[in-house]
C-alpha positions in Angstrom: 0.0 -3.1 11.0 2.1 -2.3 13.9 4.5 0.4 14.1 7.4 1.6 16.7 8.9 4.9 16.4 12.5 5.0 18.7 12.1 8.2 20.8 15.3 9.7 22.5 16.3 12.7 24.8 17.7 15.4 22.3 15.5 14.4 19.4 13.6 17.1 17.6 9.8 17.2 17.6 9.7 17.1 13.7 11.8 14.0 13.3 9.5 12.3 16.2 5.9 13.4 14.5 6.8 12.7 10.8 6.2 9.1 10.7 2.9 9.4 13.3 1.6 12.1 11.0 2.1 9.3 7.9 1.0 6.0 9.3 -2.0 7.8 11.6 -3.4 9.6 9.0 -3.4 5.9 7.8 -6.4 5.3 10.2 -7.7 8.1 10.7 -8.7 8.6 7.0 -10.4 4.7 7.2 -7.8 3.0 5.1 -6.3 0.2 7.1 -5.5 -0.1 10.8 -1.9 1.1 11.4 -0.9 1.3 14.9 2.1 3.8 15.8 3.5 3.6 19.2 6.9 5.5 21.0 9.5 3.4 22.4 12.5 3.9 24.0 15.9 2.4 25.8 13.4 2.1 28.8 9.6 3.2 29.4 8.7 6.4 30.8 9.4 10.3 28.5 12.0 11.7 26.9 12.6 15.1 26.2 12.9 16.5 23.3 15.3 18.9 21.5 13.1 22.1 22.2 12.6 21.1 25.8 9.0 19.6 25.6 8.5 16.5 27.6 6.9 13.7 26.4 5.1 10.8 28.3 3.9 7.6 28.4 7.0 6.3 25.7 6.5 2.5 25.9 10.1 0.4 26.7 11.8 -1.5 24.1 9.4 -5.2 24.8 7.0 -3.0 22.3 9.3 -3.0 19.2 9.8 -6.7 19.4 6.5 -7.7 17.3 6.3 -4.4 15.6 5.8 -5.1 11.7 8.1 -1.6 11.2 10.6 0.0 13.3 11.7 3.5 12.5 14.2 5.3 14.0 13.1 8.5 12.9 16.6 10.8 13.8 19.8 9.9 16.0 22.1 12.4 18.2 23.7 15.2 17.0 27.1 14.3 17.6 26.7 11.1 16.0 27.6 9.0 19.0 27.5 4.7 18.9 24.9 2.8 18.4 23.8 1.6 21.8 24.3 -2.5 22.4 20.5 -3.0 23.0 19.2 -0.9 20.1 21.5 -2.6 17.9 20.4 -5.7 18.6 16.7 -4.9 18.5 17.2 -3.8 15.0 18.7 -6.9 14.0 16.2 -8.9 15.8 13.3 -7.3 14.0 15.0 -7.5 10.6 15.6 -11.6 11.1 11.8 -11.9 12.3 11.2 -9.8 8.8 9.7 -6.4 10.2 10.9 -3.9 7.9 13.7 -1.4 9.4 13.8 2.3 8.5 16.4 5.0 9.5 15.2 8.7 8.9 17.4 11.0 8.6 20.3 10.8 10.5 18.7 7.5 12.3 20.5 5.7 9.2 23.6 5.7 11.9 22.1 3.6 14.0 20.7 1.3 11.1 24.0 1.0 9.8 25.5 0.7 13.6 23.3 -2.2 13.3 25.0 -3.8 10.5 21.8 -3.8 8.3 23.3 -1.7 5.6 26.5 -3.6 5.0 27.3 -4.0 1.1 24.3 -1.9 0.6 23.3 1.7 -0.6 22.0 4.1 1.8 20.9 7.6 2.0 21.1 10.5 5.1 21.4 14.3 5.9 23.6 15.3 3.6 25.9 16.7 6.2 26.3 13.2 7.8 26.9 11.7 4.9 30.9 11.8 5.3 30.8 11.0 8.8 28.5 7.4 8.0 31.1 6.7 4.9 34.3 7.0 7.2 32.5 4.7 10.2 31.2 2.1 7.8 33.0 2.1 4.3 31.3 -1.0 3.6 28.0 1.0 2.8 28.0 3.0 -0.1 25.9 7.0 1.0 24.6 8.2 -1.9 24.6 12.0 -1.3 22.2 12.8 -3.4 19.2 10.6 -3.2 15.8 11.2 -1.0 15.2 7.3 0.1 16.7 4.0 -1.1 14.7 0.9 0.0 16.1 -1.9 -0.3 12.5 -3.9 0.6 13.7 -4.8 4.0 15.6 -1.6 5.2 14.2 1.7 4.1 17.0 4.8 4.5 16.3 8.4 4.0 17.8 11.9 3.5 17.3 14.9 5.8 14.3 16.3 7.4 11.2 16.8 4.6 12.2 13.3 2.8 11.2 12.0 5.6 8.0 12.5 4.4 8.6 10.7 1.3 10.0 7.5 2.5 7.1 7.2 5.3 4.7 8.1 2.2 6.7 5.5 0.3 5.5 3.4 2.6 2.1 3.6 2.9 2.2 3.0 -1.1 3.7 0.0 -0.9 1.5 -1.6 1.2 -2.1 0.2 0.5 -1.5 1.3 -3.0 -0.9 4.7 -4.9 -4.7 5.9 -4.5 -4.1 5.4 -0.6 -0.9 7.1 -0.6 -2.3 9.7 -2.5 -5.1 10.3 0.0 -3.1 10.4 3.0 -0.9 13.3 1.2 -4.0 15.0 0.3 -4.9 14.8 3.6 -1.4 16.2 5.3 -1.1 19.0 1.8 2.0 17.1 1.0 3.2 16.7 -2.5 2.0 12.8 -3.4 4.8 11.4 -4.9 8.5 12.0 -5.0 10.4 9.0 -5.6 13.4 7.8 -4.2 15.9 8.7 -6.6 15.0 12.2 -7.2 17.4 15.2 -6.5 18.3 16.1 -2.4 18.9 19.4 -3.8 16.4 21.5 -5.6 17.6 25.3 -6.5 14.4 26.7 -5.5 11.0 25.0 -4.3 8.7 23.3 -6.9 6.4 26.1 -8.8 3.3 26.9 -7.5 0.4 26.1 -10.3 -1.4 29.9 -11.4 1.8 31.4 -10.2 3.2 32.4 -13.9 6.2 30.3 -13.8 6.7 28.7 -17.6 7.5 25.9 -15.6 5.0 25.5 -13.5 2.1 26.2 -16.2 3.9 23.5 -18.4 3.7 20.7 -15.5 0.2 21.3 -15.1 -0.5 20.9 -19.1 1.7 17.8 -19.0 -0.3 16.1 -16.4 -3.5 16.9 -18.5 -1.8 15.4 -21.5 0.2 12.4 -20.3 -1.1 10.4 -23.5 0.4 12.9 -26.0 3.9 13.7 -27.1 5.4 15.0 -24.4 8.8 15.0 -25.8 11.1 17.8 -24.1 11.2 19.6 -27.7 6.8 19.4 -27.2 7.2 20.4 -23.6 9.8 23.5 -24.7 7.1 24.2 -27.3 4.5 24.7 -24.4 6.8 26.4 -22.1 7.8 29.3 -24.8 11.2 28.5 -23.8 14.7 27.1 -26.3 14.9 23.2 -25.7 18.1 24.1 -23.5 16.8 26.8 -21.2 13.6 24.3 -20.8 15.5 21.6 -19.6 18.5 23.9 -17.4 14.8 25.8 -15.6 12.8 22.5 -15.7 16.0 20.7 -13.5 16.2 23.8 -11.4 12.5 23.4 -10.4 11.7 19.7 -10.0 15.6 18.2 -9.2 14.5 15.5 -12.3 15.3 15.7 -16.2 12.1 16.4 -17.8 12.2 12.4 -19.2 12.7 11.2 -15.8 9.4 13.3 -14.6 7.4 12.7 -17.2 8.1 8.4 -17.1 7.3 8.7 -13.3 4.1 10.6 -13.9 3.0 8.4 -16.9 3.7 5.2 -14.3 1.7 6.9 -11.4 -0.8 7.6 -13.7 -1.1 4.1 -15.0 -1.1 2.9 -11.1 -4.0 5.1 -10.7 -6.3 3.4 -13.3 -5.2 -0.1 -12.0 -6.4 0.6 -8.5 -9.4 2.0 -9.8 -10.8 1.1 -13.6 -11.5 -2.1 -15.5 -9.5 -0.8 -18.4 -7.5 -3.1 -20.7 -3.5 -3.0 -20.4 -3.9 -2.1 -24.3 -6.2 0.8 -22.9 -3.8 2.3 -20.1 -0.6 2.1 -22.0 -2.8 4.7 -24.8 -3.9 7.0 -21.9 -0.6 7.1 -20.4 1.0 7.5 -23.6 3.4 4.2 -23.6 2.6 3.1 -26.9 2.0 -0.4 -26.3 1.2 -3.2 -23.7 4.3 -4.2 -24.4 6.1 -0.8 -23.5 4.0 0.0 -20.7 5.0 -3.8 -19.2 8.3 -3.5 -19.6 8.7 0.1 -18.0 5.8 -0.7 -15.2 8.4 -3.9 -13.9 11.3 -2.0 -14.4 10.2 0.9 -12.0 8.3 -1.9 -9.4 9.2 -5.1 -9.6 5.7 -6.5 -10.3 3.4 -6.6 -13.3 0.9 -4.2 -14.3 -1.9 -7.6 -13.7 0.1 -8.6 -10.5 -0.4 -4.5 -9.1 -3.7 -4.8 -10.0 -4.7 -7.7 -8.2 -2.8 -6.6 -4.9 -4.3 -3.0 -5.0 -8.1 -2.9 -6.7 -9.5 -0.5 -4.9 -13.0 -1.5 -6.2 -12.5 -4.9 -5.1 -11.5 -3.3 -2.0 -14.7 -1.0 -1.3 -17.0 -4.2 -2.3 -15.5 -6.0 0.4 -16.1 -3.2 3.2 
């Protein structure tokens, strides 16, 4: 797998390293070989935002057989797309490399015209400034990614994280994805959809948050009730004040978390067990095959038997 991250003169450090932290830790950890390089308008360094140069960026002839290309951030002042980057953006999406704009490097995605008639997320503070240049895209303000299978867009800064993470699970799997976030002490999985805006960071587990000590239960109990009256129950808190502090801390509805935990869960024992469909939808608390297939397509666009034929990690450790 190839990869080419756009550098520029002004971009931040974080923005550039997020995506070669993701896809190298790819590599490094044994798990497929992913290949990140640094382009640019022309080969040679850019400088970034806090004055550090950076050499050896390759020119643009390296993004032309990339199976990604990420622009990870885009200028401050939210200048035009340049003629040459749009059109290399356009030319990888026709040859069908996916394209990703981090960030505020949406602008030059959608300076590209890959977003037209098409959701997209970014910083929240460009998000008027995108609407009023293209109001054929719809900004969602409040998302962390939207991928769209070909174009991946994210919000500011940290989600970054999460759409390159998003990545890596679509192509290697959730067990992958969960070791490269292991690896980086990320959180594992925050999906698209969820909240931009948390009031305070997720609660630390042993910290005394009610909150906190309930998510940890729930995850130990994902094939029980785990109604939001059961979860209030465990929490010592009214079914009101559970659900007001349990938004507050995770950005989700407690419904919304639990479903998306029950479906990584269920993920988890396709890459990795023999157990019947019947079997997973008990252990994840589904109910039935029939429940569990119908919420596992919804969320991915596959089957539970399709998933596990793409992602068996067993099959996958036989064959090294």
């Amino acid at each position: 797998m190839s990869i080419a991250v756009y550098a520029f003169d002004g971009i931040t450090m974080f923005h550039l390293s997020v995506p070669q932290l993701v896809f190298d830790e790819v590599t490094r950890l044994g798990l497929a070989d992913w290949n990140t390089v640094l382009f640019a308008d022309r080969a040679g360094s850019v400088r970034t935002a806090e004055g550090y140069p950076i050499g050896e960026v390759r020119g643009p002839a390296v993004a032309e057989s990339a199976d990604i290309v990420v622009v990870p951030s885009w200028f401050e002042d939210g200048r035009a797309t340049g003629e040459a980057l749009r059109h290399l953006l356009t030319r990888a999406h026709d040859r069908g490399a996916t394209v990703a704009g981090l960030c505020l490097g949406t602008v030059a995605v959608a300076d590209a015209g890959l977003l037209s008639r098409r959701t997209a997320a970014t910083h929240w503070h460009a998000v008027g400034m995108l609407a009023a240049r293209h109001p054929d895209v719809e900004v969602d303000p409040s998302v962390l990614y939207i991928d769209h299978g070909d174009v991946l867009t994210s919000a500011g800064t940290a989600s970054a994280l999460d759409a390159c993470l998003h990545l890596v699970r679509q192509r290697l799997g959730a067990a992958a994805a969960n070791r490269v976030a292991r690896s980086l002490v990320v959180a594992p999985h925050r999906e698209g959809g969820q909240a931009q805006y948390i009031e305070r960071p997720l609660p630390q587990h042993g910290s005394g948050d009610p909150i906190a000590a309930t998510i940890e239960w729930a995850l130990r109990h994902l094939g029980d009730d785990l109604s939001v009256e059961r979860l209030a129950d465990v929490a010592h808190l009214s079914r009101r004040t559970f659900i007001r502090a349990f938004q507050a801390s995770t950005g989700e509805t407690p419904a919304a978390w639990v479903r998306r935990r029950r479906l990584d869960e269920v993920r988890r024992l396709l890459e990795s067990t023999d157990l019947l469909i019947d079997q997973i939808a008990a252990a994840c608390g589904f109910g039935s095959a029939v429940t569990l297939r119908q919420s596992f397509a919804a969320a991915f666009d596959t089957s539970p038997s399709e998933y596990r034929r793409r992602f068996d990690a067993r099959a996958s450790d036989t064959a090294r």
